[in-house]
C-alpha positions in Angstrom: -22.9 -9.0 -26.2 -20.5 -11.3 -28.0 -17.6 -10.6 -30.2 -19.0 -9.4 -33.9 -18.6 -12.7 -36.3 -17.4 -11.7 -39.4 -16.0 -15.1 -40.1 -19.4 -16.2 -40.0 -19.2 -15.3 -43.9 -16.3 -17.5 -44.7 -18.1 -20.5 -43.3 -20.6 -20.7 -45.5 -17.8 -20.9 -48.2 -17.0 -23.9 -47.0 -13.1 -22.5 -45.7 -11.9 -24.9 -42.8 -11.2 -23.0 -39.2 -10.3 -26.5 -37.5 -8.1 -26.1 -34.5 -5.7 -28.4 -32.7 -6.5 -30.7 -29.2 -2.7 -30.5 -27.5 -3.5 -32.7 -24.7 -6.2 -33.9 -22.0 -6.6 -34.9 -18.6 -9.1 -37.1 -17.4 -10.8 -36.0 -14.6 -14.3 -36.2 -12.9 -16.1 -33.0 -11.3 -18.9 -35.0 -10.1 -21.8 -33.5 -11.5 -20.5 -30.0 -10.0 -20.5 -28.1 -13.0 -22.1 -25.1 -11.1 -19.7 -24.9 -8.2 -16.7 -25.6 -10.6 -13.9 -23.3 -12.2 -11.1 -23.1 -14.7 -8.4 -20.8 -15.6 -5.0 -21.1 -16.9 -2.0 -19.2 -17.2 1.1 -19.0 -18.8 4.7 -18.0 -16.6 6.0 -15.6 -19.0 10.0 -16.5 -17.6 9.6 -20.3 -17.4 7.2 -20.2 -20.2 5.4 -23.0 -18.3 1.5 -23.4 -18.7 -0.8 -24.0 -15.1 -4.0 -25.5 -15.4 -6.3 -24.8 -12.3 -9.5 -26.8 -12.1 -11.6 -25.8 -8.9 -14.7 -28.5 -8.0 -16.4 -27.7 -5.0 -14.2 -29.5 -2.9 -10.9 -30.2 -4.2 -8.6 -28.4 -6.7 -6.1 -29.9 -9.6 -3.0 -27.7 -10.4 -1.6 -29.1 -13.5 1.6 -28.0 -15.2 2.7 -28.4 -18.8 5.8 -27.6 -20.3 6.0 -25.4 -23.0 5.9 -27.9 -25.5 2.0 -28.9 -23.4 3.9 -31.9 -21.9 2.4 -32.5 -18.7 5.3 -32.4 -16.3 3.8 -31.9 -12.9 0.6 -31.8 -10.8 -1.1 -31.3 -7.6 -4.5 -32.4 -6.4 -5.7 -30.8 -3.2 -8.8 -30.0 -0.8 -10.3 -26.7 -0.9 -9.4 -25.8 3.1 -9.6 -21.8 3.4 -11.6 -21.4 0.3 -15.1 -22.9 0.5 -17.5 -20.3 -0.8 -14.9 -18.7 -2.7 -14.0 -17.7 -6.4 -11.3 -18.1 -8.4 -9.7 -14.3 -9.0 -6.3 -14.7 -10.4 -3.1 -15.9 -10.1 0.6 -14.8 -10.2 3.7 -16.8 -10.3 6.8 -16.5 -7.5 10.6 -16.2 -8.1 10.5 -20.0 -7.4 7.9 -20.8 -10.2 5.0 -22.0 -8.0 1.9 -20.5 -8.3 -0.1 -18.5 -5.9 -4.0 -18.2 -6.7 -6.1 -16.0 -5.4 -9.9 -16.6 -3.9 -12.0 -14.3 -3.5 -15.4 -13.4 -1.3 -17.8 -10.9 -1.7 -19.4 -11.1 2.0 -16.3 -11.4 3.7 -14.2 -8.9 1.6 -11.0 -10.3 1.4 -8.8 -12.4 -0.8 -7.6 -15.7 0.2 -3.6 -16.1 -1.3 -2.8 -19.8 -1.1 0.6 -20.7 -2.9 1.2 -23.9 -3.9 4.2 -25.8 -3.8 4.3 -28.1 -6.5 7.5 -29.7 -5.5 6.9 -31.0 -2.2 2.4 -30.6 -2.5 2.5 -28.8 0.0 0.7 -24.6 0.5 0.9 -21.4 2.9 -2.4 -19.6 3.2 -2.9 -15.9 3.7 -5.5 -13.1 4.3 -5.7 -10.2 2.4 -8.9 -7.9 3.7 -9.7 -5.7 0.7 -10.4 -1.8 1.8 -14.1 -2.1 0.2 -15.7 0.2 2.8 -13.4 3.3 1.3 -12.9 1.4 -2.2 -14.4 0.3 -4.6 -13.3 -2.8 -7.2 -13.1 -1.2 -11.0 -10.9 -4.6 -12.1 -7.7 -6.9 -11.4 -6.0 -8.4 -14.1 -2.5 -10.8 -14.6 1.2 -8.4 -15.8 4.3 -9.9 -15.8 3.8 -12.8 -13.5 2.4 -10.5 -10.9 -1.7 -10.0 -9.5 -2.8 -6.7 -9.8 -6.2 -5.0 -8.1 -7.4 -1.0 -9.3 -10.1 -0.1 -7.4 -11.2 3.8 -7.1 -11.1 5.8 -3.8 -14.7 6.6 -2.5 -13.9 9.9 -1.1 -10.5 11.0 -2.5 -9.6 12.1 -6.2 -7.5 8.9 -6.7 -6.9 5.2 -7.5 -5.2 2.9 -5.7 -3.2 -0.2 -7.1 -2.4 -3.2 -4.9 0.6 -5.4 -6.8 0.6 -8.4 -5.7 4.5 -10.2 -5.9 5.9 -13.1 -4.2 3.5 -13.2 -1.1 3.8 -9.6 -1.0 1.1 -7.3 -1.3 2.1 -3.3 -2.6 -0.1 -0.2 -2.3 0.1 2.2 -5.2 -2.0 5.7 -4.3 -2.4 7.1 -7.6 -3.5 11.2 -6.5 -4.8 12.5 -9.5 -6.4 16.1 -7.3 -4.1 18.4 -9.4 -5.9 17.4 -12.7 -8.7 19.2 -13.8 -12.2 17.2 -15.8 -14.6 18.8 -18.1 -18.0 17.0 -19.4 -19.6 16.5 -22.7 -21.2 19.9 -21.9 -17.2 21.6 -21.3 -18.3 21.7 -17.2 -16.3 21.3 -14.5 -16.3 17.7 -12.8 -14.4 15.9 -10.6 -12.5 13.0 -10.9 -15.2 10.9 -9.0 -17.9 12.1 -11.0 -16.1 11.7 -14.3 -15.5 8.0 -13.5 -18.5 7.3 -12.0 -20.6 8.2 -14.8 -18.3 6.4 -16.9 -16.8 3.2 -15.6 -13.4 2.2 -16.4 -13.3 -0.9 -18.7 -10.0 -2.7 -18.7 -8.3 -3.1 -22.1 -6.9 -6.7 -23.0 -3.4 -6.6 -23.9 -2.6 -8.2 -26.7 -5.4 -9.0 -27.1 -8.6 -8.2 -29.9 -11.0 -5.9 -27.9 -14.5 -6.2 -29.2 -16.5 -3.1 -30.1 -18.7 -3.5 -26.8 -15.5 -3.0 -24.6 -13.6 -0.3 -26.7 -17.2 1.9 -27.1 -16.6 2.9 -22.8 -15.4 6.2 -22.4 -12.8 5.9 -19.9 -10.3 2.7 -21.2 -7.2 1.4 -19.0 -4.5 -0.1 -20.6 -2.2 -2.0 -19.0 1.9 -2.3 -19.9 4.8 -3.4 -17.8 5.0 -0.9 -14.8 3.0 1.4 -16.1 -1.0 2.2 -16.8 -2.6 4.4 -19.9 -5.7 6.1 -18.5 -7.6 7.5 -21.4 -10.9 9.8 -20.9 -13.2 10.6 -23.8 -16.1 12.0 -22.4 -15.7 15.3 -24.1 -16.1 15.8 -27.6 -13.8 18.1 -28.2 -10.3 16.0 -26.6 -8.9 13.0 -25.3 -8.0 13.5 -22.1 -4.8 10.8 -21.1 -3.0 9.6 -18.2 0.5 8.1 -18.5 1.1 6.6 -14.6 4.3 5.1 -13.8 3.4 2.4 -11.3 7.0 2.3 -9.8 7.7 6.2 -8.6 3.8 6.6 -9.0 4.6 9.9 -11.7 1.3 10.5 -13.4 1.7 13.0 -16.6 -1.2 13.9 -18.5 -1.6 14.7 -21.9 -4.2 16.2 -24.1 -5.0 14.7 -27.7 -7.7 17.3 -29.3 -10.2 15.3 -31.5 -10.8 16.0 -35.5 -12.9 18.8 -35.8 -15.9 18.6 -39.2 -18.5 21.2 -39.8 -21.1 20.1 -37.7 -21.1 19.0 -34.0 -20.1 15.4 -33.3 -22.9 13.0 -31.6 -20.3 11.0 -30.9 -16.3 9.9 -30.4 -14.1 8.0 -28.3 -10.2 6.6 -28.9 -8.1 3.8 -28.5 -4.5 3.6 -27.5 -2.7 0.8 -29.6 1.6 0.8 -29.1 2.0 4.8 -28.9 -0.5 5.6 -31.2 -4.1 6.8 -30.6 -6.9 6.5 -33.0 -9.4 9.4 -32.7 -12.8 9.2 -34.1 -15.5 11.8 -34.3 -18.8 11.4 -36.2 -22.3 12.9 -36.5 -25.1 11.6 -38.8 -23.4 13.7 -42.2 -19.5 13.1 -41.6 -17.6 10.7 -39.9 -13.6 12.0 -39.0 -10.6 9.2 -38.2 -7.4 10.5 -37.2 -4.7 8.6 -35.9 -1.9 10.5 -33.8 1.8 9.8 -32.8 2.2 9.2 -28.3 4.9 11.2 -27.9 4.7 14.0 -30.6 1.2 14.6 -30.9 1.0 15.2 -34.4 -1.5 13.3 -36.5 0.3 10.6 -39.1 -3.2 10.0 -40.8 -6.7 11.4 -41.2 -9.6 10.7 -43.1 -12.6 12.0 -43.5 -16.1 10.6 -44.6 -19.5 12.3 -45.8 -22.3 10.7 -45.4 -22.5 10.7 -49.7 -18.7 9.3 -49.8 -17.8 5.6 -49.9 -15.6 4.0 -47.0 -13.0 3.7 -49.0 -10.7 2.2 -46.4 -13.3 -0.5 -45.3 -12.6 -3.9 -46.2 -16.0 -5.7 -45.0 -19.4 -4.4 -45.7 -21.3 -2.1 -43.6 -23.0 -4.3 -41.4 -25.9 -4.1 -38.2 -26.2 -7.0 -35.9 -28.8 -7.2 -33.5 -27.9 -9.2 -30.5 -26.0 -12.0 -31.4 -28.1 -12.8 -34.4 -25.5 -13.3 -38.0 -24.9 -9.0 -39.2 -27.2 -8.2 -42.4 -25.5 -5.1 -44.7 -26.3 -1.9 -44.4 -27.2 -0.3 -48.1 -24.8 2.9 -47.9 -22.8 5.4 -45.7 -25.9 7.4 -45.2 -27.5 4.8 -43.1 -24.7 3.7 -41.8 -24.0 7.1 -40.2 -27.5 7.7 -38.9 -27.2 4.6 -37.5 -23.8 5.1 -35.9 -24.4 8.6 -34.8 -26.9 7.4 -32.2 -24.7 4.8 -30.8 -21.7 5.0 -27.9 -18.7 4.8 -30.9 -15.8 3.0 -30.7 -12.4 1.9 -32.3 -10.1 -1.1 -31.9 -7.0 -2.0 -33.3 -5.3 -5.6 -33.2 -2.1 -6.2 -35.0 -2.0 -10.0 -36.2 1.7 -11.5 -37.5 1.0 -9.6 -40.9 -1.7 -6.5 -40.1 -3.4 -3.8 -38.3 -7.5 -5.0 -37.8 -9.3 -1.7 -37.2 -12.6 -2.3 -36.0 -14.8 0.7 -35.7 -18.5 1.1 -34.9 -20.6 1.5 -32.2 -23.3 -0.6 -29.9 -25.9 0.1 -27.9 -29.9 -0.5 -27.5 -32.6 0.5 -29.8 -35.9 1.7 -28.1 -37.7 1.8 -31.3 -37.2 -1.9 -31.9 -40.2 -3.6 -33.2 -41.8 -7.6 -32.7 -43.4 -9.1 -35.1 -44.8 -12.9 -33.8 -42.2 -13.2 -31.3 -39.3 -12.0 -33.1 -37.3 -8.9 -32.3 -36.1 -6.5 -35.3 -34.0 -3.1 -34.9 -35.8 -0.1 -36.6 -33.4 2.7 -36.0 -34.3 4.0 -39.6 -38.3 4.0 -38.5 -38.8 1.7 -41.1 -41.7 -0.4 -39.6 -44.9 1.9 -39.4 -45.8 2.2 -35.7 -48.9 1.4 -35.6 -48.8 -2.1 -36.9 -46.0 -3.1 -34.0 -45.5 -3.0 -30.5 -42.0 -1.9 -29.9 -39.5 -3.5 -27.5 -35.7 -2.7 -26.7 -33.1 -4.7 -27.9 -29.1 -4.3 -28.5 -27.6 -3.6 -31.3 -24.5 -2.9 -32.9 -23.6 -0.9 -36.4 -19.5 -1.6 -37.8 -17.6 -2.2 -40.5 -13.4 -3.8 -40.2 -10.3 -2.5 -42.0 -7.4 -4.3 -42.7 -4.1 -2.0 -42.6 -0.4 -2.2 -42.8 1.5 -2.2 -39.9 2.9 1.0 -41.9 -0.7 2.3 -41.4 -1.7 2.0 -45.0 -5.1 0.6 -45.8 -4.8 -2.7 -48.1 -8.1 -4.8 -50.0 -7.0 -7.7 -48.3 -9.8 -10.3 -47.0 -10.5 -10.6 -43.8 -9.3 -13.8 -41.5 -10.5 -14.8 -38.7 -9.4 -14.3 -35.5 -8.1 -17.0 -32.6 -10.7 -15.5 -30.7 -13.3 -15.6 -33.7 -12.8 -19.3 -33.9 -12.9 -19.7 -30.1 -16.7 -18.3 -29.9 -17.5 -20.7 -32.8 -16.2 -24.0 -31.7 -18.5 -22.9 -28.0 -21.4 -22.0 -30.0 -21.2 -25.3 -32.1 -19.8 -27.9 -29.1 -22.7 -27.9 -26.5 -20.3 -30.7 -24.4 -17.5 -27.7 -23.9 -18.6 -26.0 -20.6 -16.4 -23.6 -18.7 -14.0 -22.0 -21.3 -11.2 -20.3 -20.2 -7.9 -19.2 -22.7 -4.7 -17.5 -22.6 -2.6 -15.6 -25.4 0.9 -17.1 -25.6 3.4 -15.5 -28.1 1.7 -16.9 -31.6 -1.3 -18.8 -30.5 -4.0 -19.1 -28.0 -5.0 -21.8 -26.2 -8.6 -22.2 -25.3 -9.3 -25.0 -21.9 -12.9 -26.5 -21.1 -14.0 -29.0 -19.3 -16.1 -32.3 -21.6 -18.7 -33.5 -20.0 -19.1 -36.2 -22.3 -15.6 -37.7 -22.2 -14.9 -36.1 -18.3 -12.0 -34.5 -19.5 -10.0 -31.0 -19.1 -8.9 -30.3 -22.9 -6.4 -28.0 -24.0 -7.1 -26.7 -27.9 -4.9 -24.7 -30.0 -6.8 -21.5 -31.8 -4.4 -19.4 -34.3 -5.0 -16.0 -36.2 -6.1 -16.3 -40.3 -7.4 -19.9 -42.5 -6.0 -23.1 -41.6 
C-alpha cells in the first residue's frame, strides 16, 4: 500500500510541488532493466554522496561531493556477484565504500569494498546463520551495515554490525523478560514476535500508516535499538538495548484507559516521547508520554459524538491507492477505525510535528459493482444486489502540532516523500527509484529510459 496522498488536494488548486534535477550521468543498461539496481547513500563524516548502479554485468560507483559535483567514479564487472542483490552498503575509515550482495540459495553476503582511488576491490564471504536464524531486516546507521534477524530456538535477537571489513555479533538474550497476549496470557518471546513481525521504523524519516499499524516497531538510534510491543491492550511493552555492552532495560508504558474495552491500540516512539492510542467504536483515547519519566504531557480524549478538534485534514477512507473520499463524522470514522490494525506516526518537519493516525487493513464486505471495487465497512450496499470481494483499505486523518506539542490550524504541506510518489506516478520514463534523506532535503535517483540517464532530483518538505 502506498503512502496516503493528502497533497493530492493541493494539486487540484493548482499549487506548484516542482522539484530540482542536480545532475545526470549518461549511462546505458542495455535493455536490462529487470536485472538492474540502484541505491545511494550518503557518508554522514565526509558528507559525500555514492551512486551505485548494478546492470547485470557490470557496476558504476559514482561519487558526488556534497555540493552533487561529481568528483570520482568507478566502473567495474560484477565477478563474485552474478545472481546477487544489492543489500546495503557502509562506508570505511578511508571513505570507500563496501556494498553488500546478497543470495537467497546460497545464504551468504558477498562484501566487496571498492577502492575508488586506485579502482581496484577485496572480496569476502559472509555465510549468514539462516538455518538457526531468521532475517527480520538490515538497515544503514552511522556509516555502518547492520543485520537483526531472530533466533529460531532461543529467546533472543542477534545483531551483526558490519564496520570496516569487520563483521560483529550482538546476542541480544531477552529469556528474563516476561510476554502477555491480547488475551493477558503468557507467551514467549518467539511466539510474541512471530505472530507479530517486527517492522523497522525509518529514521528520520515519515513512516506511513501501513508501517506504524505493526505491533512490534524497531527503532533504530546510534548504538542503541527501541524495541516496542503493543500486542496487549492494556500496555506498551519497551525494550531500550544498548548495542555496545548489549544492556537491555525494559519499560512498561500502560495505555489510556476509556469506559469500554479498546478494539484496538498501538504506539509510536518519536525522540523520547511515545504516543499511546486506544480506541473502540464510541471513544477514541491519545496520550502522549515523557521516555524517561513516564508521566503523560498530553491526553485527549474523543467520543464518537465529539469533533476531532485537533485534526487539521478531513476524516478521510482510501481504498487502495485510489484519491481518499471524506468520511461524514467521528461516528463513522470510529466504526470504521475500530475494525482496523491502528496506528500513529509522528514526523517533525523544520517548523512541526505531523501526526498521522489511522489505521489499514482489508474489508471483506467490499462490494463490485461492473468491475469496480468499493469498501462497505458501514453495510451500506444491500447484499443482495453485489457480490462482495476483499480489498484494502485505510481510515485517517493528519494533525499538525508544535514542536511544543500544541495542536495549530495550520494547512497541511506536503511531504519530500509526498512529492516523490507523485512525480513516479506521473513520469512513466523514471524506473528504479531509490532516495536518501540528507540533513534538509531528500534526494530521489532513477534511471530514464528515454534519455539513458541516472538522474539525481532534489524533493524538499512544504510548497515550492
Amino acid at each position: 500500500m502506498k503512502r496516503i496522498f493528502l497533497f493530492l488536494f493541493f494539486i487540484s488548486s493548482s499549487v506548484s510541488l516542482s522539484q530540482t534535477v542536480l545532475t545526470s550521468y549518461a549511462i546505458d543498461l542495455k535493455n536490462q532493466i529487470g536485472q538492474s539496481e540502484i541505491m545511494i547513500g550518503e557518508n554522514t563524516i565526509t558528507h559525500d554522496v555514492f551512486l551505485f548502479a548494478a546492470s547485470a554485468d557490470s557496476l558504476s560507483i559514482l561519487k558526488y561531493n556534497s555540493a552533487l559535483f561529481l568528483r570520482d567514479k568507478f566502473v567495474t564487472n560484477r565477478q563474485y556477484t552474478q545472481n546477487r542483490s544489492l543489500m546495503g552498503y557502509s562506508f570505511s575509515e578511508d571513505g570507500n565504500p563496501t556494498l553488500y550482495w546478497f543470495s537467497k540459495e546460497d545464504k551468504s553476503i558477498i562484501l566487496i569494498k571498492y577502492y575508488l582511488e586506485n579502482k581496484t576491490s577485496r572480496a569476502l564471504k559472509f555465510q549468514i546463520p539462516l538455518e538457526e536464524n531468521s532475517l527480520i531486516t538490515n538497515y544503514q546507521r552511522d556509516n555502518n551495515f547492520y543485520l537483526l534477524m531472530k533466533d529460531r530456538t532461543k529467546e533472543a535477537l542477534i545483531a551483526f554490525i558490519f564496520k570496516n571489513g569487520m563483521a560483529e555479533q550482538k546476542f541480544l538474550d531477552f529469556s528474563a523478560f516476561k510476554f502477555i497476549d491480547q488475551k493477558n496470557q503468557p507467551k514467549t518471546f518467539h511466539q510474541i514476535l512471530f505472530e507479530n513481525p517486527i517492522e523497522l521504523m525509518g529514521s528520520g524519516e515519515y513512516n506511513p500508516l501501513y508501517k506504524v499499524t505493526a505491533k512490534s516497531k524497531i527503532y533504530t538510534l546510534p548504538n542503541r535499538l527501541i524495541l516496542t510491543l503493543d500486542q496487549n491492550f492494556r500496555k506498551t511493552q519497551l525494550f531500550d538495548i544498548n548495542l555496545e555492552n548489549l544492556e537491555i532495560k525494559e519499560k512498561t508504558f500502560l495505555k489510556p484507559v476509556g469506559d469500554k474495552n479498546p478494539k484496538t491500540s498501538n504506539s509510536y516512539y518519536h525522540e523520547n516521547k511515545l504516543y499511546q492510542i486506544n480506541l473502540n467504536a464510541d471513544e477514541l483515547l491519545l496520550d502522549i508520554k515523557d521516555y524517561e519519566s513516564g508521566e503523560s504531557i498530553k491526553s485527549f480524549a474523543v467520543s464518537k459524538k465529539d469533533t476531532i478538534r485537533f485534526s487539521n485534514s478531513p476524516l478521510l477512507m482510501q481504498i487502495e491507492d485510489r484519491e481518499p473520499r471524506k468520511l461524514k463524522n467521528t461516528t463513522k470514522f470510529l466504526k470504521a477505525l475500530s475494525s482496523l490494525d491502528a496506528g500513529v506516526s509522528v514526523y517533525k518537519s523544520e517548523k512541526n510535528l505531523f501526526i498521522t493516525l489511522g489505521g489499514s487493513g482489508r474489508d471483506f464486505n467490499a462490494v463490485s459493482i461492473n468491475g469496480f471495487n468499493f469498501s462497505d465497512p458501514f453495510g451500506d450496499f444491500p447484499s443482495n444486489n453485489y457480490y462482495n470481494v476483499e480489498t484494502n483499505y485505510s481510515v485517517f486523518f493528519e494533525s499538525i502540532w508544535t514542536k511544543k506539542l500544541e495542536p495549530t490550524q495550520e494547512t497541511h504541506e506536503p511531504f519530500a516523500t509526498d512529492k516523490i510518489f507523485y512525480f513516479l506516478d506521473s513520469h512513466r520514463e523514471a524506473v528504479l527509484p531509490n532516495s536518501v534523506k540528507l540533513s534538509n532535503y531528500t534526494i530521489l535517483t532513477y534511471y530514464d529510459i528515454v534519455a539513458k540517464q541516472l538522474v539525481l532530483r532534489k524533493f524538499t518538505d512544504g510548497f515550492n
